[in-house]
N, C-alpha and C positions, 0 to 999 in steps of 0.2 A: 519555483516558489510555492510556497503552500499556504490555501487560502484556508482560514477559520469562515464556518459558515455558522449562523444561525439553528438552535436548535427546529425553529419550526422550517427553514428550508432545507435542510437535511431531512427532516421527515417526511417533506414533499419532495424529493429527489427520490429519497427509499419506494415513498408511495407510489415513485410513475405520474403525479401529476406537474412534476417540471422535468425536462430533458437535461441530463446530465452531459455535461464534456466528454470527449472519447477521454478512457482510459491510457491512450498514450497524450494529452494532453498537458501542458503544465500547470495548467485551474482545475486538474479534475481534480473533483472534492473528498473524493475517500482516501487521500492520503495519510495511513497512520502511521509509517515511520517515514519521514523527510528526508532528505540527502542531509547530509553533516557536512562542514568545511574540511573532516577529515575524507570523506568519500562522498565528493557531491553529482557522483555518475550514479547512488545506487537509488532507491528508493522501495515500500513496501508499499503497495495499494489494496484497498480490500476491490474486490469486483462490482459492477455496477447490479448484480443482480444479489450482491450479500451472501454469495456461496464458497468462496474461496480467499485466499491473497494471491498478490502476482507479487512475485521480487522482478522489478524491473530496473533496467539500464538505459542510461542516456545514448542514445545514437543519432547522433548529426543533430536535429530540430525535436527531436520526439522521444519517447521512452519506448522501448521495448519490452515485452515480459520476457525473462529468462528461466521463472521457476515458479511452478502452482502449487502452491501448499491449502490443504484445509486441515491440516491436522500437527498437533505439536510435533508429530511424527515427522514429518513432511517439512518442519521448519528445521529442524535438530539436525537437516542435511544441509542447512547453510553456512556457507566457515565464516566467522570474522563476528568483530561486534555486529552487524546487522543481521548474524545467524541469532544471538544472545536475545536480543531487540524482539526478534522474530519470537523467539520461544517466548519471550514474555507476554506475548498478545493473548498467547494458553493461559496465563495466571501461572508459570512453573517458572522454574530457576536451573538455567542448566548447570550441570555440578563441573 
């Protein structure tokens, strides 16, 4: 499930002055692309320290990362609509 937070508790999450959810969590807050009804094992998170994405997978209770992208480069190696999804986080359109 993916929670909407507040802009001022997102800023205090980024700033370090609240503790964030582990990353394999299902309230961690930086999720920018959700699981879809068509694929609700995948999901994109950005990282808790703002440096990269994780394309992560549902395993048992938790999420796993499977793929670290920081660069459109780096997304443009994911297949499927959640590769698309991906690139668009760069502001680009893959052709």
């Amino acid at each position: 499930m993916t929670k909407t937070l507040s802009p001022e508790h997102r800023a205090a999450l980024l700033a370090g002055r609240l503790a964030a959810p582990k990353e394999s969590a299902d309230d961690y807050p930086f999720v920018v692309i959700p699981p879809t009804p068509a694929d609700p094992k995948t999901r994109v998170i950005r990282c808790k320290d703002n440096l990269q994405f994780i394309l992560q997978r549902r395993s048992g209770a938790k999420w796993v990362g499977v793929w670290l992208f920081a660069t459109v480069l780096g997304a443009r190696r994911i297949h499927g609509d959640i590769g698309l999804r991906a690139v668009a986080l760069f502001g680009e359109v893959r052709p």
